[in-house]
C-alpha positions as CSV (number, residue, x, y, z in Angstrom):
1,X,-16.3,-11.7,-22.6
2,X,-15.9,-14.3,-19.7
3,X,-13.5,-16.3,-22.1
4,X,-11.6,-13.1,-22.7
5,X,-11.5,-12.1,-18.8
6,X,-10.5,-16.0,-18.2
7,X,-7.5,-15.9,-20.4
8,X,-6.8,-12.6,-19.3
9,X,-6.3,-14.3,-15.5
10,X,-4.9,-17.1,-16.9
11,X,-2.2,-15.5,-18.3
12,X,-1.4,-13.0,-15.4
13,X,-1.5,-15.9,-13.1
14,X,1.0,-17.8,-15.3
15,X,3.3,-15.1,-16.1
16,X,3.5,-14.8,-11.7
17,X,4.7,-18.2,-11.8
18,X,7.2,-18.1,-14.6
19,X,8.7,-14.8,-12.7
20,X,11.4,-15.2,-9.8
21,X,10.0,-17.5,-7.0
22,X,9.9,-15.1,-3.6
23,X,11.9,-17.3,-0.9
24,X,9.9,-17.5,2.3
25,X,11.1,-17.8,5.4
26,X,11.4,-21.5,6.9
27,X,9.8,-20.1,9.8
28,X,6.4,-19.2,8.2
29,X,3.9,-22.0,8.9
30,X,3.0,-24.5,6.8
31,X,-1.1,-24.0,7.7
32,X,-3.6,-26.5,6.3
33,X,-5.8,-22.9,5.3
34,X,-8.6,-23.3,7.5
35,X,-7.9,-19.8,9.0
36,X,-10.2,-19.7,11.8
37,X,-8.2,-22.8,12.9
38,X,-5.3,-21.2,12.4
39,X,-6.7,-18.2,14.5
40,X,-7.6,-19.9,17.5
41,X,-4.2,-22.1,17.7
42,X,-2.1,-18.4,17.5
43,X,-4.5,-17.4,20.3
44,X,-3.7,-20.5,22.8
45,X,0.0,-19.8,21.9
46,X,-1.0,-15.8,23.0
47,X,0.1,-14.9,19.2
48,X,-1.9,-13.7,16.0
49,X,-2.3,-14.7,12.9
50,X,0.0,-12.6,10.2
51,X,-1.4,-13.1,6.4
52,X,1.0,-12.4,3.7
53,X,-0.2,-11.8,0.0
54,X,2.6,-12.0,-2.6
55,X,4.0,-12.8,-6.0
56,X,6.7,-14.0,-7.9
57,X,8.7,-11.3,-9.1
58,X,7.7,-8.9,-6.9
59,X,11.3,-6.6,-5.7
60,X,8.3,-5.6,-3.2
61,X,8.2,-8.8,-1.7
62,X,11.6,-9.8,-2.3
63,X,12.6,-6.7,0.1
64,X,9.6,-8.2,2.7
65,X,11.7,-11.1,3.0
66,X,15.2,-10.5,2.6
67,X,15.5,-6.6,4.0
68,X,13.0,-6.6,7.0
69,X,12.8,-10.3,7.7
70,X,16.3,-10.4,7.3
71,X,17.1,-8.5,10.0
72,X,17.6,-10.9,13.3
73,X,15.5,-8.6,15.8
74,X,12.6,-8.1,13.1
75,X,12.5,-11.7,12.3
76,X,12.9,-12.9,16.1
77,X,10.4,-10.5,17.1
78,X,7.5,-11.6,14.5
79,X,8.2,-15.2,15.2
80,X,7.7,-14.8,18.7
81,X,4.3,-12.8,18.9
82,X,2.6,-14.2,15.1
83,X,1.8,-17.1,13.1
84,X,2.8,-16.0,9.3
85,X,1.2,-17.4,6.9
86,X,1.8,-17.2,3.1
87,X,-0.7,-16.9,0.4
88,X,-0.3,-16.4,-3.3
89,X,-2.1,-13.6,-5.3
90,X,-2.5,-15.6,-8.1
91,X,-2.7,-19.0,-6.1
92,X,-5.3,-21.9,-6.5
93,X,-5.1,-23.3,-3.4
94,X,-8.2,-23.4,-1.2
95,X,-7.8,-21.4,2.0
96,X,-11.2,-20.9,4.4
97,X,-11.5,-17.4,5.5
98,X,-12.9,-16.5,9.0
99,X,-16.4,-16.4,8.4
100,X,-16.2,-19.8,7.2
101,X,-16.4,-19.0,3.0
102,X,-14.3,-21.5,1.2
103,X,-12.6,-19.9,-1.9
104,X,-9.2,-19.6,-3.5
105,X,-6.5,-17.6,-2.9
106,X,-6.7,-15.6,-6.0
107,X,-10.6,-15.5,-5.3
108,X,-10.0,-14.3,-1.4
109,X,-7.8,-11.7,-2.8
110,X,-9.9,-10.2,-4.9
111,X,-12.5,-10.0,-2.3
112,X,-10.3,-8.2,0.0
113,X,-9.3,-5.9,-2.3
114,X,-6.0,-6.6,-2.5
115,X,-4.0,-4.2,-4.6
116,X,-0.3,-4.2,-4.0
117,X,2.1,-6.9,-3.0
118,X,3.2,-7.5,-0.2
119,X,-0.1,-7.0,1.4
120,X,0.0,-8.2,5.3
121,X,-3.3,-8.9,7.5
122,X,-2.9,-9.2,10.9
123,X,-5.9,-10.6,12.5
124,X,-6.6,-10.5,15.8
125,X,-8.2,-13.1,18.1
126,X,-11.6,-13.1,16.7
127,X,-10.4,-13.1,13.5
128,X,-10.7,-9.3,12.7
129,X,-8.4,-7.3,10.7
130,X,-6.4,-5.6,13.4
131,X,-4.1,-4.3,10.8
132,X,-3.8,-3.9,7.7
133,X,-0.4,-2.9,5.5
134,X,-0.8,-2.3,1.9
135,X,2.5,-2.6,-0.5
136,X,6.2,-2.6,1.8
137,X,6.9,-1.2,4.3
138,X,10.6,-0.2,5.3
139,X,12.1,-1.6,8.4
140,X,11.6,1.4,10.8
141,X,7.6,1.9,10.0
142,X,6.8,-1.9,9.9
143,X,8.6,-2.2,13.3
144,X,6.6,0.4,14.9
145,X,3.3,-2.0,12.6
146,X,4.1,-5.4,14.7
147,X,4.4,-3.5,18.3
148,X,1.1,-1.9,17.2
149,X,-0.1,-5.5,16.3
150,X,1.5,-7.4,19.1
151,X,1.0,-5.0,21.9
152,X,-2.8,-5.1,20.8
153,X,-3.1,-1.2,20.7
154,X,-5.9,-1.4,18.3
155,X,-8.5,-0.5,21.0
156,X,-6.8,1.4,22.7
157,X,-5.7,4.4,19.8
158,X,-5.6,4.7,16.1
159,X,-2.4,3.7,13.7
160,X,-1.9,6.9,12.7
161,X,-1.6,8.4,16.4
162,X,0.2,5.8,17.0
163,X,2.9,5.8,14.1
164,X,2.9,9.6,14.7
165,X,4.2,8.5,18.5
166,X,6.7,6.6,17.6
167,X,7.9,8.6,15.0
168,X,11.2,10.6,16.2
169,X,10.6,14.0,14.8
170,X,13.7,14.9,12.9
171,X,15.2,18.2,11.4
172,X,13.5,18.1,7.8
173,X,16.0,19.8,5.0
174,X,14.1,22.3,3.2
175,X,12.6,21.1,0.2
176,X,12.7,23.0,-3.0
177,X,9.1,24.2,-4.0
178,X,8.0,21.7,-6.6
179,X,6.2,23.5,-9.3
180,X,3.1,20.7,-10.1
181,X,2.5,21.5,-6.2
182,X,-0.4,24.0,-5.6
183,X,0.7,26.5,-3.5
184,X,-1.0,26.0,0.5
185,X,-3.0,26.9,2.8
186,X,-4.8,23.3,1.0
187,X,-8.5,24.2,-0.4
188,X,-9.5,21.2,-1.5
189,X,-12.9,22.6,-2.9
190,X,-11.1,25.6,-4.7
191,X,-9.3,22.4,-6.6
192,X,-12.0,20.7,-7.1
193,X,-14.2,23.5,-8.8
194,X,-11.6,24.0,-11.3
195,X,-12.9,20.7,-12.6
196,X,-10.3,19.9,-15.4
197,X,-8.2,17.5,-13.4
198,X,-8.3,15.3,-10.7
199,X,-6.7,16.3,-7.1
200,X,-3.5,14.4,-5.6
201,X,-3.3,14.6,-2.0
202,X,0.9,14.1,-1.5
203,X,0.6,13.1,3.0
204,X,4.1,13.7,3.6
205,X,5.9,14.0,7.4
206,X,8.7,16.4,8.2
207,X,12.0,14.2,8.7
208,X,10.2,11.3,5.9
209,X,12.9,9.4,4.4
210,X,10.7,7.9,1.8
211,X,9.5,11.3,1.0
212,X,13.0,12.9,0.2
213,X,13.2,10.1,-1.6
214,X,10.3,10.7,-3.7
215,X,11.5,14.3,-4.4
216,X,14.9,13.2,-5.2
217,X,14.7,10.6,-7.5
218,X,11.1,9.8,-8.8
219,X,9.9,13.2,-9.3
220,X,12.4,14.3,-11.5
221,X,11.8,11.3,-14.1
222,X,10.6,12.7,-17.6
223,X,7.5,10.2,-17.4
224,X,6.2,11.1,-13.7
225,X,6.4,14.6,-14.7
226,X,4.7,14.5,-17.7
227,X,1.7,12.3,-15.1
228,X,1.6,14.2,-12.6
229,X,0.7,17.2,-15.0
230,X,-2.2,15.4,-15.0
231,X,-3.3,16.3,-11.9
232,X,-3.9,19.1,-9.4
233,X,-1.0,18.4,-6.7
234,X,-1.2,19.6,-3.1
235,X,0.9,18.5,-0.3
236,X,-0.2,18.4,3.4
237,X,2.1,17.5,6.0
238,X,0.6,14.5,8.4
239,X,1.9,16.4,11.3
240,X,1.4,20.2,10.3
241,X,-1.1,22.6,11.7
242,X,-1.5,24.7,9.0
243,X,-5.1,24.9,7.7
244,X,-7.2,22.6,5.1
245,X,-10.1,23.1,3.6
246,X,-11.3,19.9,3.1
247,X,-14.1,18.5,0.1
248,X,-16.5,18.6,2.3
249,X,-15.8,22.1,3.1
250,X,-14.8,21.7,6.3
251,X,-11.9,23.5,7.8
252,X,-9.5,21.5,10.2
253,X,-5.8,21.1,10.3
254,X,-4.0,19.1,8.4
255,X,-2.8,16.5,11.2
256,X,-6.3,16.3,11.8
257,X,-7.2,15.7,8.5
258,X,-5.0,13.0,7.9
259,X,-5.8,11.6,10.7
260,X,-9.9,11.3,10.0
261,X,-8.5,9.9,6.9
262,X,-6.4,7.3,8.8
263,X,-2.9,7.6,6.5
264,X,-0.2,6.0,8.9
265,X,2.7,6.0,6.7
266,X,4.6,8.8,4.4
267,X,4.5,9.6,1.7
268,X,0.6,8.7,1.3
269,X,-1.0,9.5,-2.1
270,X,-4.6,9.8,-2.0
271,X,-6.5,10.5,-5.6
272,X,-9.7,12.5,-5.5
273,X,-12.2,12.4,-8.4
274,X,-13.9,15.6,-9.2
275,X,-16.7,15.4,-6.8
276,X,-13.8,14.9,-4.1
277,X,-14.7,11.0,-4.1
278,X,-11.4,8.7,-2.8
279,X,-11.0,6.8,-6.1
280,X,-7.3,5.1,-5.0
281,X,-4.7,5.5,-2.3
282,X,-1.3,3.8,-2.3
283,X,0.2,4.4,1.1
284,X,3.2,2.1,0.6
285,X,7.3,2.3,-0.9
286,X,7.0,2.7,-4.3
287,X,9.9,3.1,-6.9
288,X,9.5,5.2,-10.0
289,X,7.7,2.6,-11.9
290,X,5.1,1.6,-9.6
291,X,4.8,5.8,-8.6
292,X,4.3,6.0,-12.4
293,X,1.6,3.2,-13.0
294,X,-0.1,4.5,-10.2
295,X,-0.3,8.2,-11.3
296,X,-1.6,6.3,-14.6
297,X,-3.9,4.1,-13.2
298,X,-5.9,7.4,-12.0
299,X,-5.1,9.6,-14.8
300,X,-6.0,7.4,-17.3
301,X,-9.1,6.6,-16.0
302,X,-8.4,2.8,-15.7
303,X,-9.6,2.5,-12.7
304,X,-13.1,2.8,-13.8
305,X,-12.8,-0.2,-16.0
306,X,-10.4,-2.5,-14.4
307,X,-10.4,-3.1,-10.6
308,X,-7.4,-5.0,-10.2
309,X,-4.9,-2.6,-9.9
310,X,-1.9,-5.5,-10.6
311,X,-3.7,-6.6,-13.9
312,X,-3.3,-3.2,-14.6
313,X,0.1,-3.0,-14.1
314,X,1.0,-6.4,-16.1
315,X,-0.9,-4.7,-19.0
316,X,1.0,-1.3,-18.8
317,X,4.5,-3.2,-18.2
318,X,3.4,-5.6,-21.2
319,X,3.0,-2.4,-23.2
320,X,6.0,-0.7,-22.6
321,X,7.7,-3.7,-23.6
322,X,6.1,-4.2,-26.8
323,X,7.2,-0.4,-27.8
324,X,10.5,-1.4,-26.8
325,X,10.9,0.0,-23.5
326,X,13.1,-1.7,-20.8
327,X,10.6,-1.9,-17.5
328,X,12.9,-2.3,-14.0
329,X,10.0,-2.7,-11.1
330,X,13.0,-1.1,-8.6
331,X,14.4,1.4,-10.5
């Protein structure tokens, strides 16, 4: 088995290299790894340290760079108030992490639970995670991230308040009802009591780009149909006031419920097993592809058996090519 699991690494780390090399900024720093070094020097300079986890051919990460760090203000802006540093998912190279353990990249992901690419860390000056940003973020939201970051807010309020104060509120269209959405007030317990599928919490925010998106293109696709019939679907609006119920029976409103659950960005998914457990959140842009491998990540049950939720994704991608499927990470 630890041949098989081996090979299994081996492979998913060589097929990263063999895919399209991600062009990094000039401007990231070339850091030696020790990161409590690399900590303390941002401090003196009265900057933190910014951690970047990526891959080759990752459209994800490709975006990071050439979208949001393409723009002149974003890119002047984090140069001036971080140190960015770039590690490899699938990398070898030995990088020390604050509390002194030596390891690999590859190994430090995996301990940090890394699950999408890009994944940022910013620490702060103790080395703490002030932030953390799972999958890409589009330039508006991760703007509004690094003046969270920079303007050390941390202490001071939560993301999600944060985010939600910086957030122009804008006249939403009216969406058409989506039929795999459970009609509101949200009883999460009244879901969960059915107990023949799992519960999908869609966080979405009145004026949400991303999530017009979502409804527009991605849930209309055959395949993410066909998975999110999978599921029981309810949809709770980060800012709303309507009532929840939530799994612990509690009765609050929704913006208060998503913000004890601390989702910052929209559209959040959050994936409840049938005791109302979290099993897996993705609170990042996905395209259709990545929206479907997540769906089947949970629905499948994969998650039970295999932790790394990009293994899981080379495997399903590997599969669909084998049955002669074309797979298109952004489309």
């Amino acid at each position: 088995m630890a041949r098989v699991v081996l090979a299994s690494v081996l492979t998913l780390a060589g097929m990263a290299r063999a895919a399209e090399p991600i062009d990094i900024p000039s401007w990231f720093t070339e850091s030696f790894l020790d990161l409590r070094d690399d900590v303390r020097d941002a401090a003196r300079e009265r900057k933190r340290v910014m951690l970047y986890f990526g891959q080759d051919g990752c459209p994800y990460c490709k975006a990071l760079m050439k979208v949001n760090f393409g723009d002149p203000a974003i890119a002047d802006f984090t140069r001036a108030n971080f140190v960015a540093i770039a590690l490899n998912l699938w990398g070898d190279r030995e990088v020390t992490w604050t509390d002194g353990r030596a390891m690999s990249e590859k190994r430090l992901a995996r301990a940090l639970q890394v699950q999408f690419t890009p994944t940022l860390l910013f620490l702060d000056e103790k080395g703490a995670i002030a932030l953390r940003l799972n999958g890409y973020q589009p330039p508006d939201t991760f703007r509004i991230a690094l003046d969270y970051v920079a303007g050390r807010h941390e202490g001071q309020v939560a993301y999600a308040d944060f985010v939600a104060s910086r957030t122009a509120a804008r006249q939403a269209a009216a969406r058409t009802a989506e039929p795999f959405i459970e009609p509101g007030p949200a009883d999460l317990p009244r879901l969960l009591a059915a107990g023949d599928k799992p519960v999908l919490v869609l966080f979405e925010r009145a004026g949400c780009g991303e999530c017009d998106e979502l409804h527009r293109d991605a849930f209309k696709r055959p395949e993410v149909r066909e998975l999110l019939s999978r599921f029981r679907v309810v949809a709770v609006d980060v800012g709303g006031e309507r009532p929840v119920t939530t799994p612990a029976k509690q009765s609050m409103t929704e913006r208060r419920w998503a913000r004890s659950l601390q989702v910052a960005y929209a559209p959040t998914l959050l994936f409840l097993d049938r005791e109302g457990r979290e099993v897996f959140r993705a609170d990042g842009y996905l395209k259709p592809f990545h929206l479907a491998s997540t769906l089947d990540y949970v629905a499948s049950g994969a998650y039970r058996d295999e932790p790394d939720f990009q293994r899981f994704i080379q495997k399903r991608a590997d599969g669909l090519r084998a049955r002669g499927r074309g797979v298109d990470l952004w489309k």
